[in-house]
KOLMAR-972022 format. One record per atom (N, C-alpha, C): x, y, z; atom name; residue number from 1; residue in one letter. Coordinates in steps of 0.001 Angstrom, whole numbers. Layout:
[atom [X Y Z] "CA" NUM "a"]
...
***
This chain:
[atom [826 -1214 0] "N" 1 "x"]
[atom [0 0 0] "CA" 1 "x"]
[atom [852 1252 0] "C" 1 "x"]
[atom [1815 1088 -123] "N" 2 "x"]
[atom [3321 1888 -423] "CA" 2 "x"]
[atom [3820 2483 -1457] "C" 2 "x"]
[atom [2833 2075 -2649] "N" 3 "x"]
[atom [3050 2560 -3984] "CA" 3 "x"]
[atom [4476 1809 -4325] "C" 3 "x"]
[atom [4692 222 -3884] "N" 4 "x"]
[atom [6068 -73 -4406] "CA" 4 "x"]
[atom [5322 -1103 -5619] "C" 4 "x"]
[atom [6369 -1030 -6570] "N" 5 "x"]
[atom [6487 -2072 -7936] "CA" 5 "x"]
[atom [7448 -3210 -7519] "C" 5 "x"]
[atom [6730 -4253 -7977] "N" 6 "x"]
[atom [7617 -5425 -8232] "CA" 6 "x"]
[atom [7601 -5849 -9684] "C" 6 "x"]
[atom [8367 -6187 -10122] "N" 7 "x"]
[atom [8662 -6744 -11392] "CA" 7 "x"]
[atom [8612 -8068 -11381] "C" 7 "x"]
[atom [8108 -8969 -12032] "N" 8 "x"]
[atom [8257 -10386 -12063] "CA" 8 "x"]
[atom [8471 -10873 -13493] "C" 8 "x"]
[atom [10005 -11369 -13409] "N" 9 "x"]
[atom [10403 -11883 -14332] "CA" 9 "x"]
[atom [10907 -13223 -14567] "C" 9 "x"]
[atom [10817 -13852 -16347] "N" 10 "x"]
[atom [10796 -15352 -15800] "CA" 10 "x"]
[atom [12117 -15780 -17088] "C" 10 "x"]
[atom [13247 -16074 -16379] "N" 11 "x"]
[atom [14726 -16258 -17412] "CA" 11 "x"]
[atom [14935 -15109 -17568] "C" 11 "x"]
[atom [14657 -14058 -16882] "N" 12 "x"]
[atom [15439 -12915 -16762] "CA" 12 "x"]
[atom [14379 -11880 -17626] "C" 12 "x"]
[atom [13313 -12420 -18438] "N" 13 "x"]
[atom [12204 -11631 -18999] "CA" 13 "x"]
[atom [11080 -10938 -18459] "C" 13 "x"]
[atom [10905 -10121 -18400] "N" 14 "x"]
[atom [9829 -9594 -17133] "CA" 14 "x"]
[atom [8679 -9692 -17968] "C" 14 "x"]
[atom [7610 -10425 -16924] "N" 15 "x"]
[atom [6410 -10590 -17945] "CA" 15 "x"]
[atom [5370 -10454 -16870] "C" 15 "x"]
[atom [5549 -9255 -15668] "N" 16 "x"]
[atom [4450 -8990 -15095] "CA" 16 "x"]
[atom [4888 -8277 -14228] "C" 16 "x"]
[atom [3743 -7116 -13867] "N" 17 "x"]
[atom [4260 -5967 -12709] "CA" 17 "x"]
[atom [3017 -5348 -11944] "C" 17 "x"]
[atom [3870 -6104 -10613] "N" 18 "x"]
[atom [2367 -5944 -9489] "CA" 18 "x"]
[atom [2693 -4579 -8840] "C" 18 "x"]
[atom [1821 -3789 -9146] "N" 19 "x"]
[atom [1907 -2516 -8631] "CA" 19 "x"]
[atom [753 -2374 -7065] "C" 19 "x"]
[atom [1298 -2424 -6210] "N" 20 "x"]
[atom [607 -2359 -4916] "CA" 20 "x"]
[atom [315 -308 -4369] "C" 20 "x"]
[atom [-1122 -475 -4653] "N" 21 "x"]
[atom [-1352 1029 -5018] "CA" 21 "x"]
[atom [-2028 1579 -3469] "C" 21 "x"]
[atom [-2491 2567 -3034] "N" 22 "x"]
[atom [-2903 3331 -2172] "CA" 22 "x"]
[atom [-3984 2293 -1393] "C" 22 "x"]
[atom [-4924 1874 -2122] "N" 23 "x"]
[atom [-6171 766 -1718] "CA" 23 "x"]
[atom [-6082 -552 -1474] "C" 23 "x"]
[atom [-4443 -910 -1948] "N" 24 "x"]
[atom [-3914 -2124 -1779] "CA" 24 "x"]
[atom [-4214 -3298 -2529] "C" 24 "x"]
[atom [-5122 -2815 -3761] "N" 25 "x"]
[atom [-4977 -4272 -4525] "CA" 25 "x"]
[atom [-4530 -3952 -5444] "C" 25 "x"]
[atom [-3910 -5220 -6357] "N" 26 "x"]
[atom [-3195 -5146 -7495] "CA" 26 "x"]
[atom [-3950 -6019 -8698] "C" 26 "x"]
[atom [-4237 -5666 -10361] "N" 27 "x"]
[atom [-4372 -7177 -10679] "CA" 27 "x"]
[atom [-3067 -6990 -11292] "C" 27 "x"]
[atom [-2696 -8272 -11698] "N" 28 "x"]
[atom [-1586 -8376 -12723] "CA" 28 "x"]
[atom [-1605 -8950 -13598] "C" 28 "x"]
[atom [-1496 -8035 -15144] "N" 29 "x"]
[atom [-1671 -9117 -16051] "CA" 29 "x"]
[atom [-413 -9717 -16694] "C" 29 "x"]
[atom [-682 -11297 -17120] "N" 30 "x"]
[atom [919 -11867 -17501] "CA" 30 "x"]
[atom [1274 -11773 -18906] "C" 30 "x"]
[atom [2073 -12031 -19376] "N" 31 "x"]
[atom [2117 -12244 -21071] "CA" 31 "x"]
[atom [1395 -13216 -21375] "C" 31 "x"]
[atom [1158 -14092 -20579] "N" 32 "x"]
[atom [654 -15547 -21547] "CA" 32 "x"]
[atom [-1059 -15342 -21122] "C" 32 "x"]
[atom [-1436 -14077 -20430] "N" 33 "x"]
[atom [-3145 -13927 -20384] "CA" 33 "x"]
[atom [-3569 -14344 -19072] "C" 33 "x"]
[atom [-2862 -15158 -17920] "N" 34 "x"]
[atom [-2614 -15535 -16694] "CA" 34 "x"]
[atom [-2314 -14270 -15674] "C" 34 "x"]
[atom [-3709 -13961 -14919] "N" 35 "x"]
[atom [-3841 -13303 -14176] "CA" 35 "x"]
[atom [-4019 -13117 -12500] "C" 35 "x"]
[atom [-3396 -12285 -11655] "N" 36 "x"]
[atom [-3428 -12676 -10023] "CA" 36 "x"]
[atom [-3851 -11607 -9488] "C" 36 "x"]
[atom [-4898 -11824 -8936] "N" 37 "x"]
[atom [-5326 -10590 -7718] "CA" 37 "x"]
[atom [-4664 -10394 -6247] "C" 37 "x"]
[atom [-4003 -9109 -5841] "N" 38 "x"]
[atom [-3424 -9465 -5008] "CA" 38 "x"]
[atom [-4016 -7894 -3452] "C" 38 "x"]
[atom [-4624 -8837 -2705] "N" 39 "x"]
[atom [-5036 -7799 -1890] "CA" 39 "x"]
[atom [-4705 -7936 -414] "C" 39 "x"]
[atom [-4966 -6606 242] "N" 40 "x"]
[atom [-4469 -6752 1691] "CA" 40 "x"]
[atom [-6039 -7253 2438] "C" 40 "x"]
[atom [-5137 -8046 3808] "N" 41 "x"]
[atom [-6286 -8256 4390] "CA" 41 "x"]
[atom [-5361 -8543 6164] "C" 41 "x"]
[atom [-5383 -7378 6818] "N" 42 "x"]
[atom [-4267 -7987 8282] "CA" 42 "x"]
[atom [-3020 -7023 7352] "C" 42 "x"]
[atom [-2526 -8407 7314] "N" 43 "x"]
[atom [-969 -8331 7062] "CA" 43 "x"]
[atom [-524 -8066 5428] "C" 43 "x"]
[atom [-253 -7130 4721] "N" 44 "x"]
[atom [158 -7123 3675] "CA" 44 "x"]
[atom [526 -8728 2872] "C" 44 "x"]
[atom [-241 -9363 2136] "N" 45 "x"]
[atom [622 -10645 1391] "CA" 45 "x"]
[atom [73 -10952 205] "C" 45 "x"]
[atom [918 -11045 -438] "N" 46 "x"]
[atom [544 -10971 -2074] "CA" 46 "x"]
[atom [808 -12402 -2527] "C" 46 "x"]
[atom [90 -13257 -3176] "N" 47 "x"]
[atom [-450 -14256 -4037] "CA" 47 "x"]
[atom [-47 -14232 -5261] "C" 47 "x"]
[atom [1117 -14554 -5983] "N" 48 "x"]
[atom [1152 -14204 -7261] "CA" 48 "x"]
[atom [1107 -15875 -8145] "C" 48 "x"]
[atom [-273 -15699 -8885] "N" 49 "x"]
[atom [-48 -16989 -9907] "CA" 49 "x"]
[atom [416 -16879 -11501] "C" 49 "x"]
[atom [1032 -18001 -11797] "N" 50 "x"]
[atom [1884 -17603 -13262] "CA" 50 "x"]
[atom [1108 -19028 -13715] "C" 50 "x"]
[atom [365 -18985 -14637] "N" 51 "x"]
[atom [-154 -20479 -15662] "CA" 51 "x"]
[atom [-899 -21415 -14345] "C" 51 "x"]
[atom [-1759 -20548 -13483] "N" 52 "x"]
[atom [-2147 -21134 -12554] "CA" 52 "x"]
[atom [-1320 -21597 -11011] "C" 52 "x"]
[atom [73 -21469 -11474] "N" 53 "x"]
[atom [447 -22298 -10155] "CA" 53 "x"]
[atom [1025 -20950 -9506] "C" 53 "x"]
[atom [734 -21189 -8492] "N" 54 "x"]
[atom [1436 -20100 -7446] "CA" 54 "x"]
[atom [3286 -20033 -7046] "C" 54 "x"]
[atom [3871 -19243 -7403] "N" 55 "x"]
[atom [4778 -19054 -7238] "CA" 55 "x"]
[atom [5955 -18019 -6955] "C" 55 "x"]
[atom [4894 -17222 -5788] "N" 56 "x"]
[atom [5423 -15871 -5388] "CA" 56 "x"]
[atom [4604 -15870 -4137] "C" 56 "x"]
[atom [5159 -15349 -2823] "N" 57 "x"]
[atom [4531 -15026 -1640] "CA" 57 "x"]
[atom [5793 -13711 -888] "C" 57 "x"]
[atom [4847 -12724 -1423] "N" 58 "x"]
[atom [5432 -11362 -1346] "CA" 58 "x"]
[atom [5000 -10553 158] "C" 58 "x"]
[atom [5997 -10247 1243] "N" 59 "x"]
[atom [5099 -9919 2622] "CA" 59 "x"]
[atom [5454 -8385 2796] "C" 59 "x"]
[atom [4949 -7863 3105] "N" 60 "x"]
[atom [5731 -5983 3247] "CA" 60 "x"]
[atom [5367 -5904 4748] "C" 60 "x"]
[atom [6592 -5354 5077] "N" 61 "x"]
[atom [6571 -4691 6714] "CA" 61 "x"]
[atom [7600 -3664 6442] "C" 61 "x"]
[atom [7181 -2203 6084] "N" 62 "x"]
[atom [7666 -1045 5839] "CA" 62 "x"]
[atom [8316 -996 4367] "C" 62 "x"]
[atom [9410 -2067 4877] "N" 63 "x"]
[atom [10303 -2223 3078] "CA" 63 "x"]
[atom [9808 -3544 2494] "C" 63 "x"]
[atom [9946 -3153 1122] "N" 64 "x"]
[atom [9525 -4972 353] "CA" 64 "x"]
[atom [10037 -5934 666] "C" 64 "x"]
[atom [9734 -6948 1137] "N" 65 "x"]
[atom [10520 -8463 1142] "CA" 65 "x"]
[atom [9763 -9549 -52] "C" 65 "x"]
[atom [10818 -9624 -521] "N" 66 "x"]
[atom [10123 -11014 -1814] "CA" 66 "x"]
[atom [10954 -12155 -1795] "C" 66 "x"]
[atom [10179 -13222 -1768] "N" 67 "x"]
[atom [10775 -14600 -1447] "CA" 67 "x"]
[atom [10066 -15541 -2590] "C" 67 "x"]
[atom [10731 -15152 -3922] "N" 68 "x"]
[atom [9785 -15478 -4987] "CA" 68 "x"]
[atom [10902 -16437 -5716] "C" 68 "x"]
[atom [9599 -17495 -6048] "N" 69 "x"]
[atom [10805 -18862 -6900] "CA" 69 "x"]
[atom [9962 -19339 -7685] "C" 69 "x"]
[atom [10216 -20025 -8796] "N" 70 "x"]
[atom [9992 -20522 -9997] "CA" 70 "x"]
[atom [10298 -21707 -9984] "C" 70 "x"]
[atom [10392 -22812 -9725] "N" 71 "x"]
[atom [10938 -23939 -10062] "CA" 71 "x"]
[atom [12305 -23858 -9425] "C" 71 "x"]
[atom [12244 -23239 -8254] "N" 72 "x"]
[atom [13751 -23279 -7610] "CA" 72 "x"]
[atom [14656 -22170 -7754] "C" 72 "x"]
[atom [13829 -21642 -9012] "N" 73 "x"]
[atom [14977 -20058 -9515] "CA" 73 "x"]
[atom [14289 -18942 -9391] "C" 73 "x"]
[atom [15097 -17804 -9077] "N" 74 "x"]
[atom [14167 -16564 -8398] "CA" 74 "x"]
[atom [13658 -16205 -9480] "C" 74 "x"]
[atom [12194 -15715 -9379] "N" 75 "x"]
[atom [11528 -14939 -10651] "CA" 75 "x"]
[atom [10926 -13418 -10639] "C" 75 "x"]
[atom [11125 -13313 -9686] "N" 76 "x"]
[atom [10809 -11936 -8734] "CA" 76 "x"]
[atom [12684 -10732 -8705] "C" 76 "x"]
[atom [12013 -9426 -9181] "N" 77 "x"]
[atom [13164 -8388 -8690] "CA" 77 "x"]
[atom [12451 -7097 -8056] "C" 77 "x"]
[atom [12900 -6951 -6988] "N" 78 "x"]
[atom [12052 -5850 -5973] "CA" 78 "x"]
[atom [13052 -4768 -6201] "C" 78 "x"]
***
């Protein structure tokens, strides 16, 4: 709710950008048409799905923390 951008990129291609805005939700749309809603509820935590499977759990406490993986490889740049 910080007005921060994350970039989510996949082999180094960025193919989605969750913008967490004043009201706190985001949608995001992907290149391949694969879309994630991401809203606050408590605790800031963002849900990000890519081709259905979930593979981002993004938490904010003042500064961004992203703990985002792909098949083992980071796909997330904060």
């Amino acid at each position: 709710s910080d007005g921060s951008v994350i970039v989510v990129s996949f082999s180094g291609v960025p193919v989605a950008v969750v913008s967490f805005t004043s009201i706190g939700v985001a949608v995001v749309p992907f290149s391949d048409g694969s879309v994630a809603v991401v809203s606050f509820s408590g605790v800031p935590v963002a849900v990000v799905s890519f081709t259905g499977v979930a593979v981002a759990v993004v938490s904010f406490a003042g500064i961004v923390v992203g703990v985002v993986s792909f098949i083992g490889v980071p796909v997330v740049t904060v």
